[in-house]
Each structure stands twice: as structure tokens, then as C-alpha cells.
C-alpha positions in Angstrom: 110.8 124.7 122.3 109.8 124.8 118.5 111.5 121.7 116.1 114.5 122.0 114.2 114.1 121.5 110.6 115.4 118.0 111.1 113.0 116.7 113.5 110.4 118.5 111.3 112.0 116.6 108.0 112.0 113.3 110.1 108.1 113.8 111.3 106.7 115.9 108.4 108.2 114.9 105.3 106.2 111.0 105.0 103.0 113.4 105.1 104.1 116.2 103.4 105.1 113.4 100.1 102.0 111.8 100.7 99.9 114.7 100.2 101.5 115.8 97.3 101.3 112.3 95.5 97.4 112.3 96.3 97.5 115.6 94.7 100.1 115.3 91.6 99.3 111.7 90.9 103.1 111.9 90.1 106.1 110.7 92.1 108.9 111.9 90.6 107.5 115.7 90.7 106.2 115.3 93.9 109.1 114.3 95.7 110.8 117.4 93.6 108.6 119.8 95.0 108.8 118.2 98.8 112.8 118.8 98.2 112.0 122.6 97.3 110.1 123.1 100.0 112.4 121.8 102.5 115.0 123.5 100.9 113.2 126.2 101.1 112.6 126.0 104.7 116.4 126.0 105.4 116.9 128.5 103.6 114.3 130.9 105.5 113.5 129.4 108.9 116.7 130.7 110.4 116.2 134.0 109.7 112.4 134.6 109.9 111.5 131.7 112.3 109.7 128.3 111.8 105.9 129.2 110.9 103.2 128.1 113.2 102.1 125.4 111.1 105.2 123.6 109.4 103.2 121.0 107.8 101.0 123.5 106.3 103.7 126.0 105.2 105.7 122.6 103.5 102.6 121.7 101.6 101.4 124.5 100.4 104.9 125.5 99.2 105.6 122.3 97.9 101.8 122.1 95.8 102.5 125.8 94.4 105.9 124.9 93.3 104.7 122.1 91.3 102.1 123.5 89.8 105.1 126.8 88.5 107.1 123.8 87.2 103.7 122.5 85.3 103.0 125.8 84.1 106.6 126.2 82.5 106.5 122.8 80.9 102.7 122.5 79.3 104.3 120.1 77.3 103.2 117.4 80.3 99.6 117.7 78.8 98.6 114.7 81.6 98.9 117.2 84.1 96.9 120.0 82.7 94.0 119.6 84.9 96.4 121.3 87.6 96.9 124.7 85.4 93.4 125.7 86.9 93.8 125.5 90.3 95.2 128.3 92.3 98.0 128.9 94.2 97.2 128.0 97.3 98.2 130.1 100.8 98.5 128.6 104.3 95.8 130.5 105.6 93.6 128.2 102.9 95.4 124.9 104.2 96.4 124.6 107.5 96.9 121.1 109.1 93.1 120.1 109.7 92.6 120.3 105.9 95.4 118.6 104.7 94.6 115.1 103.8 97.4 112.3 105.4 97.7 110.1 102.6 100.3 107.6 103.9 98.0 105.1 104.5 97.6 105.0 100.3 101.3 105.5 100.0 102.5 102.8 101.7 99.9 100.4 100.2 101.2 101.9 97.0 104.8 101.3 97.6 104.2 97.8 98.5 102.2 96.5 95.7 102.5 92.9 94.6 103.3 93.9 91.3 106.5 95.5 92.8 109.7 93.3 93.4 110.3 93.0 97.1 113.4 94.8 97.0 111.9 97.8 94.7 108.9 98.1 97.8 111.4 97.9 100.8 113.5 100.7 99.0 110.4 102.7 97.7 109.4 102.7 100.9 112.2 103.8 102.6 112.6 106.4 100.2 108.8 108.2 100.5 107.6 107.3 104.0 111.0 107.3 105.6 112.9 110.0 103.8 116.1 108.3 103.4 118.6 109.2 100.3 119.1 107.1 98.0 122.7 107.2 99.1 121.7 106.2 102.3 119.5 103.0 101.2 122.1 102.1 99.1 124.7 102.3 101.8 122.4 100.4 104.2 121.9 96.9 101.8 125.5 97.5 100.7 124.8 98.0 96.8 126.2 101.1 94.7 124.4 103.8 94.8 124.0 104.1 91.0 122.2 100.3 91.2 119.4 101.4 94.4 118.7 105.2 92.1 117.9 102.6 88.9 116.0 100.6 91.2 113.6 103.6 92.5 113.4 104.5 89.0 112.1 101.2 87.6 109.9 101.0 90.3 108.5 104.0 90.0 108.3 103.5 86.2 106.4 100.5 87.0 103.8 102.3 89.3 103.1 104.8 86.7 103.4 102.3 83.2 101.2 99.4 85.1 98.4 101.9 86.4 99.3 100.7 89.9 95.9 103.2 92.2 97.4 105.5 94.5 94.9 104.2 97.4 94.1 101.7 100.3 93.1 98.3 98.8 89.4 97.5 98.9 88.2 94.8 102.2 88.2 91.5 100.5 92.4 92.4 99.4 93.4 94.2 102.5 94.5 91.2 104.8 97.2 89.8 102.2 98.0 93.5 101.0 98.6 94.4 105.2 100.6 90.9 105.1 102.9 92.8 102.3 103.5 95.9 104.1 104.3 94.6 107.7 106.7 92.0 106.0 108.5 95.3 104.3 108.9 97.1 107.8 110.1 94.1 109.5 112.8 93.4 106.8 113.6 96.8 107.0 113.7 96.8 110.6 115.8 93.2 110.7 118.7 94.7 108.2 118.9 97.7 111.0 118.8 94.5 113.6 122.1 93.1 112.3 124.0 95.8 112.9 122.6 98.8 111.0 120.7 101.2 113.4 119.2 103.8 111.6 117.7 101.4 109.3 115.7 100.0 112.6 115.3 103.4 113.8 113.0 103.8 110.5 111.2 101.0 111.1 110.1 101.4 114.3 108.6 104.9 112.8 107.2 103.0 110.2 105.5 101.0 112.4 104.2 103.7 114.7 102.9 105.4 111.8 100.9 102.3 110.7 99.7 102.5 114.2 98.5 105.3 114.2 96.9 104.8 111.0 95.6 101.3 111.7 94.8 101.9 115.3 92.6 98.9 115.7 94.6 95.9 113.4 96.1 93.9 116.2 99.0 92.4 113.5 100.2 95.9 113.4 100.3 96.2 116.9 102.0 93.2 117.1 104.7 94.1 115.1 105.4 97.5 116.4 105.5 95.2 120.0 107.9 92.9 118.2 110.4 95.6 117.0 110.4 97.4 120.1 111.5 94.3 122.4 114.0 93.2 120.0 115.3 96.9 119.5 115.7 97.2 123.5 118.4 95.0 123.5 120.4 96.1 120.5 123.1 97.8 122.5 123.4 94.7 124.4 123.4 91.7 121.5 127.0 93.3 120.4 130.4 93.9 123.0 134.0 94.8 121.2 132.3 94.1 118.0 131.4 90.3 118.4 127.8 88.8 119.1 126.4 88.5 122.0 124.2 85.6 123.1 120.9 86.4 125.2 121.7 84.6 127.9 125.3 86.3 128.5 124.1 90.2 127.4 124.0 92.1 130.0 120.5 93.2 131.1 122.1 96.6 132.7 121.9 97.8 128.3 118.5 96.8 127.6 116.3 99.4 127.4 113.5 99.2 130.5 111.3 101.7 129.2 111.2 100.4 125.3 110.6 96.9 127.0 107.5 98.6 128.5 106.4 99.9 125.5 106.5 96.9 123.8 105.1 94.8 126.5 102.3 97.4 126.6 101.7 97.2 122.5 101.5 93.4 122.8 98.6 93.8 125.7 96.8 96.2 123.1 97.3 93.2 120.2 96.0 90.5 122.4 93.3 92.7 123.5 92.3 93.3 119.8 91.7 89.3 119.6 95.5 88.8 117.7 96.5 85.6 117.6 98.6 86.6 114.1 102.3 85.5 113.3 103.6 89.0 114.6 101.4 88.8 117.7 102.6 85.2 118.4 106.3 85.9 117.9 106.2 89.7 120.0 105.0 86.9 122.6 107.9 84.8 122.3 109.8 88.0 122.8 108.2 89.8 125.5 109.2 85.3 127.1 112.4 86.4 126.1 113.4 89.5 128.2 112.0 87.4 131.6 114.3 85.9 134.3 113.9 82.9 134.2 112.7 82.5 130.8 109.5 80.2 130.6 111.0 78.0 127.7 108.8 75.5 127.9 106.1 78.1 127.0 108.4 79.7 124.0 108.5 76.6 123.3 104.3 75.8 122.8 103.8 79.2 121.7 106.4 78.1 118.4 104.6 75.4 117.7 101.4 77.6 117.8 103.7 79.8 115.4 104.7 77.1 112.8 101.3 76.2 112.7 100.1 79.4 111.7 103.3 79.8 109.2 104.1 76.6 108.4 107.6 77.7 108.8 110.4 75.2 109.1 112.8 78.2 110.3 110.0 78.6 113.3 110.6 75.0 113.7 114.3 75.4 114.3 113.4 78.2 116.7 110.9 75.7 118.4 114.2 73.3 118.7 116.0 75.6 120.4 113.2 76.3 122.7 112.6 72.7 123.4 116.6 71.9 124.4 116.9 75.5 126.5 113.5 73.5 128.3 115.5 70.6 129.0 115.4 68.2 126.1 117.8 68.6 123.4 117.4 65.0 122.1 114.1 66.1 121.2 115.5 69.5 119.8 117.9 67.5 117.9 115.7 65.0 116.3 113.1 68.1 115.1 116.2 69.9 113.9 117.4 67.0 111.9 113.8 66.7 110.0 113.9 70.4 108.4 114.8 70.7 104.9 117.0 74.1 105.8 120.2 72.8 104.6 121.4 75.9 102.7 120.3 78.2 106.3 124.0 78.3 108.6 121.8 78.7 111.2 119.8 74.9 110.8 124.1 74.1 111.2 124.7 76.4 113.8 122.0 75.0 116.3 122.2 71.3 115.4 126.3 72.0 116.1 125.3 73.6 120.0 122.8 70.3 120.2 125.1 68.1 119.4 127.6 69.5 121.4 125.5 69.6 124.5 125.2 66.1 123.8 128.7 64.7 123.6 129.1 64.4 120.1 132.1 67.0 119.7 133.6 65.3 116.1 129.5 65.7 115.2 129.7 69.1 116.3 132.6 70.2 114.5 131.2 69.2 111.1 128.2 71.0 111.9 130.1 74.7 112.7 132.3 73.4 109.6 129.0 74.3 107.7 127.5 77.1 109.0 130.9 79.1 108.4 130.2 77.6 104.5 127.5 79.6 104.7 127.4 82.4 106.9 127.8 86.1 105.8 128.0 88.6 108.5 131.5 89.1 110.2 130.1 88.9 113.8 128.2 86.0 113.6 131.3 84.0 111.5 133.9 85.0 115.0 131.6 84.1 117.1 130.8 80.4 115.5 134.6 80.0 114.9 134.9 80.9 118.8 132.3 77.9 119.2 134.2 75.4 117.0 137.5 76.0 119.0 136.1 75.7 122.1 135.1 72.0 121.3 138.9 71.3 121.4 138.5 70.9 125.0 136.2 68.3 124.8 
């Protein structure tokens, strides 16, 4: 059965923007021209049916609509080296010679010289093809404040000479570093309760995959996402949060677990021992009965050793009082410097509780609802705090 135009727009359109930025050197006009061609498409594929090569049809429409829009506006003499090529046909360009150029894109969208915020919305904008409606509805800011964001982003690509290109060896490590970090903040803001923004994610990831079959941190990552994802329809019920030990395992997702666990294999295989290998680890302990928590627990403190993360420390606390000992959860927890965090509060107010100290407790959850920020989480720590009444 041939795609609809929206499965192509969701598979196609990362590549087809891609390709036109390698061949443009210009986002703003490429990601016009991508729009045409879309438009285009659902304007035509109803009535004379999809072509046999959507990708190549999209592109090659797409490449000779820019170069019209050059040609009618020679004013852009940057861009006159593209008045000489030809208008190319889709018998020229089918799929095998079309170059996939996200690899470059992504690594472009999530330079250091870009504010974190300007790469995670660039990037959902050109790999993932979201609106700038929808981004801005996803991080809850006006939409008019995400489109000026893009802008200066894009203004800063193009102003500080940013290369359109993968970063050379000896930069590639800390530049990959960048990129996962984007996709798993993405993926963690669809996590808490927006879906489609985890949705994207997980294609972002599978696209990184696919072009970075052999980095085991990417692999890792993708293994991460898709554990964690498996349970989203069980981590909510009637709207309030849902511990992992109460969700029910009936609404996790068997065959997403598998995929994970099967991801994580590949990663381990590769010789990953990276932070995202590590913590898909700790997740794939997770979604076992019994849970092994004295091995979450050791591979934490393999974790904060790599990260030297005090909020892996707090997740090593946890690990260390669901093994058995929450004195000695207590006492770790009590040593981080996470004060402004509600969850540092959160746990040390289940620790203490566990432990008697109910008035200790109290001014603990007192705290975390100081701080907290997300409705689900704030009813289910007020839940907690009444609950110590009965003590």
C-alpha cells in the first residue's frame, strides 16, 4: 500500500531539508522550497498518484523551485553560482543519487555556538518537521517568541559562518555529546507528559542510528528512550503520577521493551560503557521482576563516576534504600548540594519517612511543593504529605 503524504512528510521531509541545505547553503530558502514541494504534492498526489520515487520527485521539485525564486531575485548575488545549473528532472535524480545530508544538519543545528534552547528548537524544526506553532506549544512559550528564536538562530548560523558538515575526528566525541543531549531533552519534555515531542525523539534517534550505525552512545540512547517510552501509558492513571512499582505492567509495551533491550545488547557489544549506555542499563534493571537494586544500585555509582553527577547520586540513594538500606540512602542524599532540585526534597522526605521521622518528612514534601512545577507531580507529593498524618 503506497504512503500517505503524511507518513511521507514524517519520513521524507528531515532528508528532503537536508539535501536542499547541502545544496542552497541557505536555510531560510531551503526550508521554503521543501514547503513548495510538499505543497505541491498535496496538491497533485490525489489526483495523479504518488510518483514512484517520493523523495526524488520532493527534491527535485523543491531544488528547481529555488533556483526560479533565485532567478527572479538576482538581487541575492551570493547565490548566483546556482543561475547556471539546470533544472533538474527525476529521471536525473532518483534516490541513489541524492546525497542524505542529515548527518551535517544535525551537527549543524547543534553547534556550541548555538544556545541550547535555539539547537533543541532548530532541531525540531529541520530534522523533525515540527511548526513552529507546535514547538512553541510543546515548551509552553508564545509562538511569536520560538519564530524569533529560529530566526536568531539561524541568523547566527549564517552571520558566524557556522560549516554545514560533520565535525572533523579530534571534535566529534564532545560535538556527538551535544547532539544526544538535544534528543534526550527533547525526548524527556515528551516524557513528562507531552507525547509527540517523545515520539520525535525516538525518530531522531533512529535516524542517528542509522547514520552512526557503529557509535555505541547512540545506541545507547535510542535503548534508553525506548524502555522509558514503553511505559508512558502506564507512569500516568486519571491524570496523577504513577510510581513504577504500582504501574501496571499489563500498559507497558512488551515489544518496545524488546527493542530496547535489543539496542542495549548492540551498545554493549560495540564496547559502550558511556553515560547513555550505563543509564539504558539501569533501565532495561528497571522493567525486571524483582528488580536487582542492589545492581542499579553499583551500576549508579559506575554512572556518577563517569558524570560526576550529584542528581545520579540521588538516583544511586534511591537505589541503595529500594536494596534495603535507606540510612545509607539517607546519609548520601543529605551530602548533595541539590537544594534548589524538589526532587533531592522529595526523596529525602520518602527516606525519612520510611524511617520514622514523619515531622522530618513533612518539612521535606513542605519543600519539594516550593519548588515543584508540573501539576502531576505537585498531587501526587501533596498525596504523600497527607498520608504522613497517619503516622
Amino acid at each position: 500500500m503506497p504512503l500517505t503524504l503524511e507518513q511521507v512528510f514524517q519520513e521524507e521531509w528531515g532528508r528532503v531539508l537536508a539535501s536542499l541545505i547541502g545544496f542552497l547553503g541557505d536555510f531560510d530558502l531551503a526550508e521554503e522550497a521543501a514547503q513548495e514541494a510538499f505543497a505541491l504534492a498535496a496538491a497533485r498526489w490525489p489526483r495523479d498518484g504518488p510518483p514512484e520515487s517520493p523523495r526524488a520527485w520532493l527534491v527535485t521539485t523543491a531544488r528547481n523551485r529555488a533556483i526560479d525564486r533565485i532567478r527572479r531575485d538576482r538581487t541575492l548575488a551570493a547565490k548566483t553560482r546556482l543561475l547556471d545549473v539546470p533544472e533538474a528532472t527525476e529521471d536525473e535524480m532518483d534516490e541513489t543519487t541524492i546525497p542524505d545530508e542529515r548527518l551535517e544538519l544535525i551537527f549543524t543545528c547543534c553547534h556550541p555556538a548555538l544556545e541550547l534552547d535555539a539547537q533543541v528548537a532548530l532541531t525540531l524544526r529541520t530534522l523533525g518537521g515540527l511548526t513552529t506553532e507546535e514547538i512553541a506549544r510543546a515548551f509552553l512559550i508564545p509562538q511569536e517568541t520560538m519564530a524569533k528564536r529560529l530566526v536568531r538562530a539561524k541568523q547566527k548560523i549564517r552571520a558566524a559562518g557556522i560549516p554545514f558538515r560533520v565535525p572533523p575526528a579530534h571534535q566529534l566525541p564532545d560535538r556527538l555529546a551535544a547532539v544526544l543531549a538535544v534528543v534526550y531533552l527533547v525526548f524527556n519534555e515528551g516524557y513528562c507528559g507531552r507525547g509527540e515531542l517523545a515520539t520525535e525523539a525516538l525518530r531522531l534517534g533512529g535516524a542517528l542510528v542509522e547514520l552512526l550505525p557503529d557509535e555505541p552512545e547512540v545506541r545507547g540512547l535510542v535503548a534508553l528512550m525506548l524502555i522509558n517510552d514503553a511505559r508512558r501509558e502506564a507512569r500516568f492513571a486519571g491524570g496523577e503520577l504513577v510510581l513504577l512499582r504500582d504501574q501496571d505492567r499489563s500498559l507497558w509495551d512488551a515489544d518496545r521493551i524488546g527493542a530496547g533491550r535489543d539496542a542495549l545488547e548492540r551498545a554493549l557489544a560495540l564496547g559502550g560503557r558511556g553515560p547513555y549506555v550505563l543509564q539504558a542499563a539501569i533501565a532495561a534493571l528497571h522493567v525486571e521482576d524483582p528488580v536487582d537494586w542492589a545492581r542499579v544500585a553499583s551500576l549508579y555509582a559506575e554512572l556518577g563516576a563517569v558524570t560526576g553527577s550529584e542528581v545520579v547520586e540521588l538516583n544511586r540513594a534511591v537505589a541503595l534504600a529500594e536494596a534495603g538500606d535507606a540510612e545509607a540512602g539517607l546519609a548520601l542524599t543529605d551530602g548533595l548540594d541539590l537544594d534548589g532540585y524538589h526532587y533531592l526534597h522529595a526523596t529525602r522526605a520518602e527516606l525519612l519517612r520510611r524511617l520514622g521521622r514523619a515531622e522530618d518528612a513533612r518539612q521535606a514534601y513542605d519543600r519539594a511543593l516550593e519548588l515543584v512545577h508540573a501539576e502531576p507531580e505537585r498531587r501526587f507529593l501533596e498525596q504523600r504529605r497527607a498520608a504522613l498524618e497517619s503516622l
